[in-house]
ZATI-782560 format. One record per residue: residue number from 1; residue in three letters; x, y, z of N, C-alpha, C in turn. Coordinates in nm, 4 decimals, decimal comma, padded with zeros to 6 digits, m for minus. Layout:
<sites>
   num   residu        n_x        n_y        n_z       ca_x       ca_y       ca_z        c_x        c_y        c_z
   NUM      Ala          X          Y          Z          X          Y          Z          X          Y          Z
...
</sites>
This chain:
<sites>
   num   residu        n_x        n_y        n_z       ca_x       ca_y       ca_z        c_x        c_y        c_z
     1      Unk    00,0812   m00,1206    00,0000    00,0000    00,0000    00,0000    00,0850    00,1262    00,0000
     2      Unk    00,1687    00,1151    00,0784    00,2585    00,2175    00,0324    00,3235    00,3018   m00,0468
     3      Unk    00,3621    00,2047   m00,1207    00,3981    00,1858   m00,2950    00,2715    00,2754   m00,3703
     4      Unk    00,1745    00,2189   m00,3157    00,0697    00,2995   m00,3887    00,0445    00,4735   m00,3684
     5      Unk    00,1052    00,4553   m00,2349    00,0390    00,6114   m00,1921    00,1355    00,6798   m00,2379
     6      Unk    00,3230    00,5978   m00,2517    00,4318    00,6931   m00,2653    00,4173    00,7183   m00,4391
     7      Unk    00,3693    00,5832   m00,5454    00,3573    00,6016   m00,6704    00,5183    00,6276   m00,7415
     8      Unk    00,5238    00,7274   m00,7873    00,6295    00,7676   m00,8998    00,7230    00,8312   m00,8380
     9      Unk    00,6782    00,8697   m00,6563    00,7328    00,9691   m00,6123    00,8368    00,8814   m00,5180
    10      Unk    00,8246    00,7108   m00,5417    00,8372    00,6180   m00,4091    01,0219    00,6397   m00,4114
    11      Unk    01,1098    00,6544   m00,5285    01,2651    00,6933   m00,5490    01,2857    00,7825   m00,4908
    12      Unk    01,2137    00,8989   m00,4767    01,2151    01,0373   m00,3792    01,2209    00,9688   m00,2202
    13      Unk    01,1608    00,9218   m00,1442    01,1295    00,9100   m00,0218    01,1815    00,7532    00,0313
    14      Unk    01,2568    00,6998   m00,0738    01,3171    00,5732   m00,0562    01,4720    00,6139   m00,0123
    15      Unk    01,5003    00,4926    00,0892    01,6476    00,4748    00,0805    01,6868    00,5718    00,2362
    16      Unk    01,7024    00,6982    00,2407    01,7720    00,7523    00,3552    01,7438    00,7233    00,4910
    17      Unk    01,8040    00,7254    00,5662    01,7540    00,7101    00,7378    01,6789    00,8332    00,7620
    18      Unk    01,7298    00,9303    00,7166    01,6244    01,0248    00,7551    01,4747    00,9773    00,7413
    19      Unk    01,4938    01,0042    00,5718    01,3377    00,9705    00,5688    01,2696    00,7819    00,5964
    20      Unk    01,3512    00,7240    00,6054    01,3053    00,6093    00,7465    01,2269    00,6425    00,8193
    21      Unk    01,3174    00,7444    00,8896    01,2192    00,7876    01,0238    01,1035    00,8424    00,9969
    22      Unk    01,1086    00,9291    00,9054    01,0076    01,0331    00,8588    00,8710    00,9474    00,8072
    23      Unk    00,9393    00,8098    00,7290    00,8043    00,7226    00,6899    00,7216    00,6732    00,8385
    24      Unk    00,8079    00,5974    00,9141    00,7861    00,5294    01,0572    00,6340    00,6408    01,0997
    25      Unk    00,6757    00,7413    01,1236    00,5446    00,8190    01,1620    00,4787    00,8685    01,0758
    26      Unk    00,4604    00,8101    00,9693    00,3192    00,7786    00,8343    00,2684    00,6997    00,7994
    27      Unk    00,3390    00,6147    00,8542    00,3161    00,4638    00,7285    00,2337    00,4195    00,7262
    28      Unk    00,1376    00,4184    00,8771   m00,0015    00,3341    00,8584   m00,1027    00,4517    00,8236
    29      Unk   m00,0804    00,5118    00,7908   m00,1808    00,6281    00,7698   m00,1411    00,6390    00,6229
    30      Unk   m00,0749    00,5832    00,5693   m00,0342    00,5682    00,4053   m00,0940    00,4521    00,3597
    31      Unk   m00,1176    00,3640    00,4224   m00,1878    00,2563    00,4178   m00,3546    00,2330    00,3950
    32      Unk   m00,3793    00,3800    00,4523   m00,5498    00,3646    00,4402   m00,6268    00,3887    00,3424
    33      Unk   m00,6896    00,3576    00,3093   m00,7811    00,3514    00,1707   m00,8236    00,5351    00,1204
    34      Unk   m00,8868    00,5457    00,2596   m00,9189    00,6725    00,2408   m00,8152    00,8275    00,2018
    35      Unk   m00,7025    00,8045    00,2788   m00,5765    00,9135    00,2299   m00,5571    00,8651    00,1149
    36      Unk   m00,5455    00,7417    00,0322   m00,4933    00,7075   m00,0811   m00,5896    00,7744   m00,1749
    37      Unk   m00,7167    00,7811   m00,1374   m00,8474    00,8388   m00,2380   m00,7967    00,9950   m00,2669
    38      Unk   m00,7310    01,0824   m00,1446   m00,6781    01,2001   m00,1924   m00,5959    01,1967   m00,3295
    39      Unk   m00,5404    01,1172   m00,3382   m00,4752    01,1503   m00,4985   m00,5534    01,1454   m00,6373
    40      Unk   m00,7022    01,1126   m00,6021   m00,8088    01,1390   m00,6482   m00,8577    01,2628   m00,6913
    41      Unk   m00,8128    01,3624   m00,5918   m00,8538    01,5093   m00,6177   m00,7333    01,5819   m00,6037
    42      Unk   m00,7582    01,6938   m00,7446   m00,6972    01,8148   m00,7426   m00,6673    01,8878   m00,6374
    43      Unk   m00,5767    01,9125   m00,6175   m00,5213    01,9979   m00,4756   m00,4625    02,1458   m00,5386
    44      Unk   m00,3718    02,1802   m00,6075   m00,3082    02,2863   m00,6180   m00,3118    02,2496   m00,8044
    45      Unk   m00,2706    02,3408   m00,8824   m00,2294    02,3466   m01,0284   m00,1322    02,1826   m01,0351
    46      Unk   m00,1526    02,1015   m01,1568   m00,0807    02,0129   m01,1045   m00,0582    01,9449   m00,9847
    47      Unk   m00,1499    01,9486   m00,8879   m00,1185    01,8247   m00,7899   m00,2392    01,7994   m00,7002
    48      Unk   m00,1838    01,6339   m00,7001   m00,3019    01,5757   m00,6335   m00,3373    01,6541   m00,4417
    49      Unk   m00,4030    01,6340   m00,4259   m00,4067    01,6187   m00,2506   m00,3334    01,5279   m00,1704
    50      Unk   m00,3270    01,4428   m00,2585   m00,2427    01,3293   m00,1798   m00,1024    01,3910   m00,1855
    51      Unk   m00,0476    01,4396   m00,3305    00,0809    01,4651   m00,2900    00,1162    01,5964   m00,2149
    52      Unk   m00,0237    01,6987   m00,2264    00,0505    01,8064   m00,1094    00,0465    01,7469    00,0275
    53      Unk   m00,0762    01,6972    00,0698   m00,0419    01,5954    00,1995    00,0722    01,5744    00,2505
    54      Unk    00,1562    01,4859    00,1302    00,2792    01,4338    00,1556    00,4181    01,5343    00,1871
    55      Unk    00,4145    01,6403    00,0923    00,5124    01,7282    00,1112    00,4441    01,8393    00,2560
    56      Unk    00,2875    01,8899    00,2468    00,2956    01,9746    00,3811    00,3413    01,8665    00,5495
    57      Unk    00,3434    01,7415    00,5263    00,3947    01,6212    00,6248    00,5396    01,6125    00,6214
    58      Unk    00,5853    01,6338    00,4936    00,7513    01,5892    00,5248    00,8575    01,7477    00,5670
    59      Unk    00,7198    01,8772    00,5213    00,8129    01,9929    00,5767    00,7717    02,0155    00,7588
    60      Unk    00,6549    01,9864    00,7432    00,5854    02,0018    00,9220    00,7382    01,9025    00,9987
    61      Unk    00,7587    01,7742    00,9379    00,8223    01,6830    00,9945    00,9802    01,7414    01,0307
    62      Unk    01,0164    01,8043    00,9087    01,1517    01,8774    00,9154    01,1562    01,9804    01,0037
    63      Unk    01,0515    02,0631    00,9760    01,0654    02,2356    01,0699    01,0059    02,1934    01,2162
    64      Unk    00,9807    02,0175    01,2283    00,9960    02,0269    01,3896    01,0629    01,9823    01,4563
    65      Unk    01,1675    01,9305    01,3588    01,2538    01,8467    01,4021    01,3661    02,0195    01,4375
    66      Unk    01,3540    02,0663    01,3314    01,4653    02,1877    01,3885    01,3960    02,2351    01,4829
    67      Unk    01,2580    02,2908    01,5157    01,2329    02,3448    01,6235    01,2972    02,2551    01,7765
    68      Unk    01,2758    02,1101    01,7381    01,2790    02,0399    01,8690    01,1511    01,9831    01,8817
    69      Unk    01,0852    01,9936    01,8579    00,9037    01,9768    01,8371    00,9072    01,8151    01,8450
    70      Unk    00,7564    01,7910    01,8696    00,7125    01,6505    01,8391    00,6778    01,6445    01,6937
    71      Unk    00,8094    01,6045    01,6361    00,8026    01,5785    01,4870    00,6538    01,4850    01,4017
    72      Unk    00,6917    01,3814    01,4961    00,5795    01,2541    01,5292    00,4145    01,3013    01,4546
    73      Unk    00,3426    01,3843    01,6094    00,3061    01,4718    01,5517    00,2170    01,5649    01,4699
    74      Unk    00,3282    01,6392    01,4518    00,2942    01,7177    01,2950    00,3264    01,6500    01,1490
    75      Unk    00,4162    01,5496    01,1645    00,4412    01,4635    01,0536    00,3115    01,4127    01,0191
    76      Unk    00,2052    01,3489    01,0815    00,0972    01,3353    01,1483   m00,0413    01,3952    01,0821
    77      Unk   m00,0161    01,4959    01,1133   m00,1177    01,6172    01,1876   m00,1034    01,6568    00,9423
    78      Unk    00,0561    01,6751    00,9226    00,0633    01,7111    00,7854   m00,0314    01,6094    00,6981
    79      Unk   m00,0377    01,5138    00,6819   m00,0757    01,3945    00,6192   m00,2254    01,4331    00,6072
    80      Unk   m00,2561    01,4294    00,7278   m00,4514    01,4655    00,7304   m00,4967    01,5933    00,7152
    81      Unk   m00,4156    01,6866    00,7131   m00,4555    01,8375    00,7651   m00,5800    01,8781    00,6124
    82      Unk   m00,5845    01,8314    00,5032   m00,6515    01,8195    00,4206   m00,7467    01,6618    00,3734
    83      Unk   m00,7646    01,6203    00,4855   m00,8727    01,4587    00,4711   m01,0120    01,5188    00,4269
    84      Unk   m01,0209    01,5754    00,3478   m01,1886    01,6023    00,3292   m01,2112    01,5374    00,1629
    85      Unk   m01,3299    01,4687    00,1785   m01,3387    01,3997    00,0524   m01,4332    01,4490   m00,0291
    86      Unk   m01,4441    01,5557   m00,0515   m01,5425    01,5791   m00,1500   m01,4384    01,7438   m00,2687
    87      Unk   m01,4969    01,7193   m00,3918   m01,3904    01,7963   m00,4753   m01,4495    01,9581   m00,4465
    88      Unk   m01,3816    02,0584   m00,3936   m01,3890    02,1875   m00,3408   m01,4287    02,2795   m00,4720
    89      Unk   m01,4210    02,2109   m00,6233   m01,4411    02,3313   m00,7186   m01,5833    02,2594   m00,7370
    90      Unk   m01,6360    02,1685   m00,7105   m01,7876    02,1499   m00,7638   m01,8274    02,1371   m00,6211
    91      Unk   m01,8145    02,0530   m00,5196   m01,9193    02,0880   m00,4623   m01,9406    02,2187   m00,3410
    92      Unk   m01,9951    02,2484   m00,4023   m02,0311    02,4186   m00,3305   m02,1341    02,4233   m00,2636
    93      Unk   m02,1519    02,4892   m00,0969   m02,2236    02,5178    00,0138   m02,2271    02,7007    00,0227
    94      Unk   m02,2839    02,7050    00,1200   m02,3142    02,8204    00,1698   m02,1607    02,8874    00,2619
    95      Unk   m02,1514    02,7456    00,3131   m01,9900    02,7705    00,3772   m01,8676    02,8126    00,2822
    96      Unk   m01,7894    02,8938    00,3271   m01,6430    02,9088    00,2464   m01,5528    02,7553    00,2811
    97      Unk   m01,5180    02,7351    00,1523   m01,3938    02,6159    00,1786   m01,3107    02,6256    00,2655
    98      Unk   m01,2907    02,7779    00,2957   m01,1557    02,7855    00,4070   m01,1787    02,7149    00,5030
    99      Unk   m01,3323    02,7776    00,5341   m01,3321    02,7771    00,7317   m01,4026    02,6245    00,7563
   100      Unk   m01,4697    02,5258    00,6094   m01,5297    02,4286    00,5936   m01,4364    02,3349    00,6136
   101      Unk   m01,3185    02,2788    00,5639   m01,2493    02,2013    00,5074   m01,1433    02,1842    00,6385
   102      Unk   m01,1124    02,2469    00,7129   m01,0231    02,1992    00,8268   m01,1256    02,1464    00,9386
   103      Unk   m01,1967    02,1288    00,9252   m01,3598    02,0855    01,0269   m01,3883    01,8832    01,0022
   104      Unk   m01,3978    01,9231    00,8494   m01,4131    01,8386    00,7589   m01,3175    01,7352    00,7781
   105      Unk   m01,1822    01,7681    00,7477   m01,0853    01,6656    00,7856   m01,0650    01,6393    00,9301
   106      Unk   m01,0494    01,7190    01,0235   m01,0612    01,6769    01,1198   m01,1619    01,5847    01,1824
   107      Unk   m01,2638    01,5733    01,1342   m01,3754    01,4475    01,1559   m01,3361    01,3541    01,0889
   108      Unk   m01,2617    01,3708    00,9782   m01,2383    01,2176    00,8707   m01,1223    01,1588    00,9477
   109      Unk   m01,0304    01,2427    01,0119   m00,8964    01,2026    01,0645   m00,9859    01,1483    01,1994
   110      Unk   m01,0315    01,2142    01,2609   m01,0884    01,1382    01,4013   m01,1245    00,9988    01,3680
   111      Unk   m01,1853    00,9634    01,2776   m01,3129    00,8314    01,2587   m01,1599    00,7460    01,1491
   112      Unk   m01,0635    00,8206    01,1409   m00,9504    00,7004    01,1175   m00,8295    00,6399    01,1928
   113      Unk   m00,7973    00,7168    01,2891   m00,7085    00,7253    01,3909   m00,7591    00,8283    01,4946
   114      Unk   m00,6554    00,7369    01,6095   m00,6866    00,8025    01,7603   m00,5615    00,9536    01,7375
   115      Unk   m00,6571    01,0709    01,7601   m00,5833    01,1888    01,7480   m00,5722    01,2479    01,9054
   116      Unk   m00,3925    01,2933    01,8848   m00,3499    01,3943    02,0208   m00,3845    01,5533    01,9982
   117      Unk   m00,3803    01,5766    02,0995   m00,4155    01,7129    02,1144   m00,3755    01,8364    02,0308
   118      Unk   m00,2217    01,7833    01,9686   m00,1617    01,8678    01,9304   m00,1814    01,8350    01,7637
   119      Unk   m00,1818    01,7115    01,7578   m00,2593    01,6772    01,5967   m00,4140    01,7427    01,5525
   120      Unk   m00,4833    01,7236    01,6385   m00,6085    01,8134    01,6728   m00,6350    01,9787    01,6169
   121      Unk   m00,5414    02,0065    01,7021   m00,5287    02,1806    01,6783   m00,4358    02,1893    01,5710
   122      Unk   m00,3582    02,1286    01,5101   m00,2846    02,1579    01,4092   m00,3702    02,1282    01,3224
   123      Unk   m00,4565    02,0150    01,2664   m00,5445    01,9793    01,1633   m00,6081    02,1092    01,1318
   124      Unk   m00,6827    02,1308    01,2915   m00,7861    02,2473    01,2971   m00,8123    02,3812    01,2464
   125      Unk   m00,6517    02,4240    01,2983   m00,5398    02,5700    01,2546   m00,4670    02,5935    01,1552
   126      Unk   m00,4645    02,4595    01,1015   m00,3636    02,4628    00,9573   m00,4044    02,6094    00,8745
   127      Unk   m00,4837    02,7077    00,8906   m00,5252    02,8034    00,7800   m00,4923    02,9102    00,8509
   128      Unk   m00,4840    02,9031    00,9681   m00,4282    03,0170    01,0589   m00,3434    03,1135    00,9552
   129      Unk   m00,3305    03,2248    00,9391   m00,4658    03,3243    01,0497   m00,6215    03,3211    01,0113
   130      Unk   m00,6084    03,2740    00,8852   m00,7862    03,2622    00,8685   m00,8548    03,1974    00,9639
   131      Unk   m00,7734    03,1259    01,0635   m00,8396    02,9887    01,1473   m00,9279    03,1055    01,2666
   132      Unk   m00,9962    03,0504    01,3536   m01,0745    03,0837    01,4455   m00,9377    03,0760    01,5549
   133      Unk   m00,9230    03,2022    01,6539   m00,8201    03,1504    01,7190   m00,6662    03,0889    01,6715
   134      Unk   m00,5811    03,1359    01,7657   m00,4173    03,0866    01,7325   m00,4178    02,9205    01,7824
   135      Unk   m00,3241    02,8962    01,6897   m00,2655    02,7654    01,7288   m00,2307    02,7581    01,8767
   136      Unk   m00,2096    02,6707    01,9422   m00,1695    02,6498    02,0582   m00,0006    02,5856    02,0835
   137      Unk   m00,0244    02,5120    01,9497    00,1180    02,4437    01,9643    00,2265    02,4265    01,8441
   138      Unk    00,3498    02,4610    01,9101    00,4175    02,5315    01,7442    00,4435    02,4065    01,6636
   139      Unk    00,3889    02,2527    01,6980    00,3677    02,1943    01,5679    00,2326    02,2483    01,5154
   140      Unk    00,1690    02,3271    01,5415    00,0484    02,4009    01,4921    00,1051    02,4814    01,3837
   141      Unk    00,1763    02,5255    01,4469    00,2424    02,6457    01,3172    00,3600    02,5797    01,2663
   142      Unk    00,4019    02,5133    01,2206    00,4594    02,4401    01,1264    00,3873    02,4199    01,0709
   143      Unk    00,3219    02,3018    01,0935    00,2138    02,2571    00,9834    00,1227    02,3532    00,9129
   144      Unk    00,0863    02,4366    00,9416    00,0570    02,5979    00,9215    00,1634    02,6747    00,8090
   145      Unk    00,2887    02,6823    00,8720    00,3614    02,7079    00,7249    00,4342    02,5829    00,6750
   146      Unk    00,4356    02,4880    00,7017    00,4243    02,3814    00,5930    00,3263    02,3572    00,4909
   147      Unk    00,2147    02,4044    00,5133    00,1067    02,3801    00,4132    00,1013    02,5323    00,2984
   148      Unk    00,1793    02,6807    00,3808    00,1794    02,7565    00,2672    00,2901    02,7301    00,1997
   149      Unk    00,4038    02,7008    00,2359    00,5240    02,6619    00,1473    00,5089    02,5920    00,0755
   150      Unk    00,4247    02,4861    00,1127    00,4098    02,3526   m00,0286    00,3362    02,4266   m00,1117
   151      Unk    00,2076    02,5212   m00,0958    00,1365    02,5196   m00,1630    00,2101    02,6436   m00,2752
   152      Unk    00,2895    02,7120   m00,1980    00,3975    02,8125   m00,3080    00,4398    02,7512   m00,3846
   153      Unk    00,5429    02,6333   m00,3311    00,6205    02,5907   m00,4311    00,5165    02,4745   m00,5311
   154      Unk    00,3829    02,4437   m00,5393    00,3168    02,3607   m00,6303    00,2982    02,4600   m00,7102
   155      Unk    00,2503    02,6049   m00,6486    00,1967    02,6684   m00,7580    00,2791    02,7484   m00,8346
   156      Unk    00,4402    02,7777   m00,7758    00,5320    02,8300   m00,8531    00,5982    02,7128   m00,9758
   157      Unk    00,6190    02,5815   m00,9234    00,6606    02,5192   m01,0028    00,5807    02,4763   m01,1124
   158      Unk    00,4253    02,4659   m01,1074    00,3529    02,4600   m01,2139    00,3214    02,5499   m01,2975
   159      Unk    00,3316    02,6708   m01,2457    00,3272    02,7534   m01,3035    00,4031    02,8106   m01,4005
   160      Unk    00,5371    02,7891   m01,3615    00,6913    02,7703   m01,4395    00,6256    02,6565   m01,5527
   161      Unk    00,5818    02,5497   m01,5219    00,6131    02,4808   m01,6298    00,5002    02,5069   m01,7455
   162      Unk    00,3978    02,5502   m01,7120    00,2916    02,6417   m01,7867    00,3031    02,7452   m01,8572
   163      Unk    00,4177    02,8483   m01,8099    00,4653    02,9373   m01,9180    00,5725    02,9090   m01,9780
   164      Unk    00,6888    02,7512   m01,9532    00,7575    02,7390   m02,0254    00,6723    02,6791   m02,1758
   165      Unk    00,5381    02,5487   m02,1112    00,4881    02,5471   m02,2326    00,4527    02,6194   m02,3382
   166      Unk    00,4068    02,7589   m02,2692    00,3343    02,8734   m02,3626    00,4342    02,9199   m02,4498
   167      Unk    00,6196    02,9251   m02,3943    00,6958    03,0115   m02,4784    00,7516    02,9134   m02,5604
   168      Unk    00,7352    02,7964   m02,5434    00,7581    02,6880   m02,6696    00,6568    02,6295   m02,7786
   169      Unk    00,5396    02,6894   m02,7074    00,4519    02,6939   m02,8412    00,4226    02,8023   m02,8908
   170      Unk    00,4990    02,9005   m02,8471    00,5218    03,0251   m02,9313    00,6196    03,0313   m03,0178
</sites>
């Protein structure tokens, strides 16, 4: 199952001790049917949900390891912080996606694993400052700017490769 969730990306995240460790506190949560369905839906220009998942999890995992943090976690807390299964450009509520979608996963992450406190409020806060209230715990804010950094660099790098297409079919 793994294989499945890592895909094309499995040479990237294979092989180092680092990321050993870094899998160790994912792996069964890579395993579940339901995170695997994220690569199902569009997440950013070019990328699934599943794979920002993966990268806002492996930077939460890094920037807490430098903080000192419970890497564990936010490694954790990164993986689910987007568990909501329904596609955000069609189906449309009365609610904004912002303040909808960290609610959302946090119920899908509850009803799949037993969540800590600090996985909790990080799921919850990941949008901070849009979130209701500050994070409580600075794997809160990692995972917080782990999820805008990934989402920079999906949309800078696709974006790059979108106007390189345009100036070669010019």
């Amino acid at each position: 199952m793994l294989q499945k969730a890592m895909g094309s990306r499995k040479n990237f995240y294979d092989g180092s001790r680092k990321m050993n460790r870094y899998l160790n506190c994912v792996e069964d949560l890579l395993e579940d049917e339901s995170v695997l369905r994220l690569d199902s839906y569009s997440q950013h220009i070019g990328t699934s949900r599943l794979q920002h998942s993966l990268n806002v999890s492996y930077y939460s995992y890094l920037f807490s390891k430098l903080l000192g943090c419970d890497f564990r976690s936010a490694a954790r807390a990164g993986i689910l912080h987007d568990l909501y299964l329904y596609d955000r450009h069609t189906d449309k509520t009365d609610e904004n996606h912002v303040f909808r979608h960290p609610r959302e996963a946090l119920k899908n992450a509850a009803m799949l694993t037993e969540l800590n406190d600090i996985e909790k409020d990080a799921i919850i806060k990941h949008m901070w400052p849009l979130s209701k209230g500050f994070p409580k715990y600075k794997e809160s804010y990692c995972v917080s700017a782990a999820d805008k950094y990934s989402a920079a660099l999906e949309f800078t790098f696709q974006l790059g490769k979108k106007v390189k297409n345009f100036i070669n079919a010019s």
